[in-house]
N, C-alpha and C positions, 0 to 999 in steps of 0.2 A: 170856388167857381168850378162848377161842372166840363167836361170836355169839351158839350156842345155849347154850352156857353162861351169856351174859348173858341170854335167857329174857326178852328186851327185847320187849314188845307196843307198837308204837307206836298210839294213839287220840287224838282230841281235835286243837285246834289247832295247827300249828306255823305260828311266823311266818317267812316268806322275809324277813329284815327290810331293810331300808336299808343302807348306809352314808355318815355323814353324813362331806362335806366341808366346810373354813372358808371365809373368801372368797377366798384365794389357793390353795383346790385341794387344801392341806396335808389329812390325817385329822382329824376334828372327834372326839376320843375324851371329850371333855365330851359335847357333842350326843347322842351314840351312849349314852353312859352313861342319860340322860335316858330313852333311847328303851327302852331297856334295864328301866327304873324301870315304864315303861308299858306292858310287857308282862306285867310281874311280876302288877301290879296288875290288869291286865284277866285273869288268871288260866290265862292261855297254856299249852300242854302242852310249849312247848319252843318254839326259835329256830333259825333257818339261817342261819349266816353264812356271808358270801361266797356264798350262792347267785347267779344272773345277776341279782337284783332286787338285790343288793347291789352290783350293776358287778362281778361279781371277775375282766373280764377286765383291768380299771386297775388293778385291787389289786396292789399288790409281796409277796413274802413277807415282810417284814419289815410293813408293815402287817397283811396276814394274821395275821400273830403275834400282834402287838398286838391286834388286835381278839378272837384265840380266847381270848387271856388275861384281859383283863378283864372275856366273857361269862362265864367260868370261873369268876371272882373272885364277878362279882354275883349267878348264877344260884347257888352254893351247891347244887346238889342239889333247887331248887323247880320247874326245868324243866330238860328234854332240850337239853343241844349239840348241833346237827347242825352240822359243816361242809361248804359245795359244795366239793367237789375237781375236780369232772367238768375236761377239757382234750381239745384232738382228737390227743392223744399220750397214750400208754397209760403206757406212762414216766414221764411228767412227772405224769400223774394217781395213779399211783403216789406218785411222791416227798411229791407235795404233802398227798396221804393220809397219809403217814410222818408229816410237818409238825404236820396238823392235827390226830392221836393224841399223837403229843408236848406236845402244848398244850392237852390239854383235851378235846378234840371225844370225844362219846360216839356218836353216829354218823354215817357219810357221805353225804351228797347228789351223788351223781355222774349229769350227764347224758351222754345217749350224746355221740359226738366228732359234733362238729357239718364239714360243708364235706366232709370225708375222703367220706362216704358207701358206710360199710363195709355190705359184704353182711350178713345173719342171722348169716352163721357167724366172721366177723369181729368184731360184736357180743358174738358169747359168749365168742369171745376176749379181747374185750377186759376185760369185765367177772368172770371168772376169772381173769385176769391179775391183777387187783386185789384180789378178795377171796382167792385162795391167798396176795397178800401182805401186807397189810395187816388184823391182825386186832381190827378193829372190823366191827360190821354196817351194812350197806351200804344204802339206799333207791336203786333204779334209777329216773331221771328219763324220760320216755319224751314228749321234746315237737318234733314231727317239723317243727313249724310254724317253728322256729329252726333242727333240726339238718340236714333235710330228709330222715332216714331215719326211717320208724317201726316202735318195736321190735313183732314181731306176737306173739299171745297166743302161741302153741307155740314161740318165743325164751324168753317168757316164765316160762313153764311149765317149762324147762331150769333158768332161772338160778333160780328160787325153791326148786330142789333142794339149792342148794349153801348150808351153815348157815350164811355169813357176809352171806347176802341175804335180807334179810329183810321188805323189802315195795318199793312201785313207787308213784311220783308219776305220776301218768295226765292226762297233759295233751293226748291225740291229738287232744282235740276232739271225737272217734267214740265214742259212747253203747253203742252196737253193740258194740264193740270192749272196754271196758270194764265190760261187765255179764257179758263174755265171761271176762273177766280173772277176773271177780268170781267167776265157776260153776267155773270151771277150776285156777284154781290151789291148790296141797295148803294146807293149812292148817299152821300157823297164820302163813305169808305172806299181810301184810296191802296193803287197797290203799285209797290217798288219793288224792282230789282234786288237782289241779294245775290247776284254773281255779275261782276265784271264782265263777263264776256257774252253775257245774253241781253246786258242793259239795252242794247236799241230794237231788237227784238220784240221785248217788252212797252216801250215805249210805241212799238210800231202798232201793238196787238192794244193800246190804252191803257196802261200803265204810265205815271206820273213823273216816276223819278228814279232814283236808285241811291241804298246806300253802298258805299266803294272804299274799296280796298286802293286802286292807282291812283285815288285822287290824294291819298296820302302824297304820293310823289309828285303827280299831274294835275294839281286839282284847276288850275285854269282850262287846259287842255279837254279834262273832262266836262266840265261845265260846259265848254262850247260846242261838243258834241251833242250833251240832254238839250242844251238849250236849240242848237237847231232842232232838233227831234221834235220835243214840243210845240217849234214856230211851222212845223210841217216841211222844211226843207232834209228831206231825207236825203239827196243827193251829199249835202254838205256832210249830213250826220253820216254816212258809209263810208266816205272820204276821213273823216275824223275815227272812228268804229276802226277803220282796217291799219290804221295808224299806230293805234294804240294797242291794237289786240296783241301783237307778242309780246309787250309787259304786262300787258292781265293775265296772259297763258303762263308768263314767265315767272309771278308774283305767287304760283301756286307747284312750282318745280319743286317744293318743299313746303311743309307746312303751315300756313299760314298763323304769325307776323313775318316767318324766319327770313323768307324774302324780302317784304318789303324794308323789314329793316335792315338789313344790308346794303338795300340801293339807299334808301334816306342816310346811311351813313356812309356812303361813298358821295354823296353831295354834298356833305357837310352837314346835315341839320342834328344829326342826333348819333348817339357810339351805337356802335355794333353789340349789345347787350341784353341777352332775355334771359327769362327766370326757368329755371330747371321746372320740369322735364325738356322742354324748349333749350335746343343749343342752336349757334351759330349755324345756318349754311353751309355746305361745301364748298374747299377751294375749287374743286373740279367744275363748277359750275360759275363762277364769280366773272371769269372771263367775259361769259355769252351775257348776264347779267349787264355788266358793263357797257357793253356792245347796246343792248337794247336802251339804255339811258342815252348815250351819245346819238343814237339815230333821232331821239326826244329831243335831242338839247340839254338834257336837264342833268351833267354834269361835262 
């Protein structure tokens, strides 16, 4: 079945979620399961696994495995699988798309090839290359801040032609550039959020959704934020938005999972543990952390 055959609108939350590790480093597939429970519940429109907030450059295929399976198992049809495939080999980002359609994933989170630093027309190669093979629909990741090339709105506007792409994670950072995105491209190519802190912004400019980093921790709280956004009550959504902004500010004081997974393991749902080069947060910082959870409620 083709993309547009699936007639897939994505909106609403998706979680970039975690991947928890035990304390010797092994896959925490309890932990994960938990985290998994708390999405369900905060009312999430879907999950990404193995996106980069997941580490998936430490993920082995066989954990990949593991983990698209048992979202498969839990999620039942109540939210969207997306898995990250993205890799700076078009090949290998291929295979791993074959993988995560084998297993579950309803659609792909592929970010451009990071380090390579392919031209525009390299870019459209690459991302054709994959949706003529792999037929699930695709979300194009666009976060130049990691990969150092940014895809531009007329790349953009190519790849939204072809039915197995179907909308773009916008994380350039550029407002500019994304309102751009928003007026430009055909419909019904959708475009999300890719930073926490501009989400209603983007919603305010027609933008659909977001995928998030705090809804790891807040995923009710965030939902009910997009979701006024989308039902047009912006007063509630600023009210919600200024609530939450100093754990999204504070979710990137350090590298992104390193924060979040500190707070989700000061709540309980999962240990304090990521894969090298990735080490734990600073104590220096763990206090204000804290502080910012308790104003949530959410330990």
């Amino acid at each position: 079945m083709s993309a547009s055959q699936h007639d897939l609108r994505l909106q609403g939350v998706y979680t970039a979620i975690v991947t928890p590790f035990t304390e010797d480093g092994s896959l925490d597939l309890h932990a994960f399961e938990k985290l998994l429970d708390w999405q369900l519940e905060g009312g999430v429109s879907g999950v990404v696994v193995c996106g980069t907030t997941g580490e998936s450059p430490t993920v082995t295929e066989t954990e990949f495995t593991a983990l698209l399976q048992l979202t498969h198992k839990k999620l039942r049809g109540r939210a969207v699988l997306i898995a990250g495939t993205g890799t700076n080999c078009t090949e290998k980002t291929i295979e791993r798309s074959k993988l995560a359609r084998d297993n579950g994933a309803q659609v792909l989170l592929i970010a451009s090839p990071y380090y390579n630093k392919p031209t525009q027309n390299g870019l459209l190669a690459h991302y054709h290359a994959i949706a003529d093979s792999v037929d699930l629909p695709i979300i194009v990741y666009n976060v130049p801040g990691r990969t150092a090339v940014n895809i531009t709105t007329d790349s953009l506007i190519v790849l939204a032609r072809h039915p197995n792409i179907i909308a773009v994670k916008e994380a350039s950072g550029d407002i500019n550039q994304i309102m751009d995105v928003i007026a430009r491209v055909p419909q019904p190519f959708t475009v999300l959020a890719g930073d926490d802190p501009i989400t209603l912004p983007v919603l305010g400019c027609g933008g659909r959704g977001t995928i998030s980093v705090i809804s790891n921790e807040a995923p009710a709280l965030m939902v009910k934020m997009v979701q006024a956004a989308l039902n047009g009550d912006f007063e509630q959504a600023r009210t919600r938005h200024y609530e939450l902004l100093p754990l999204m500010k504070a979710n990137f004081w350090e590298s992104n999972p390193t924060v979040v997974k500190a707070a989700l393991a000061e709540m309980g749902l999962i240990k304090n543990v990521l894969r090298l080069p990735l080490v734990p947060m600073s104590n220096r910082l763990r206090t204000s952390l804290i502080e910012e959870l308790h104003k949530l409620k959410l330990v």
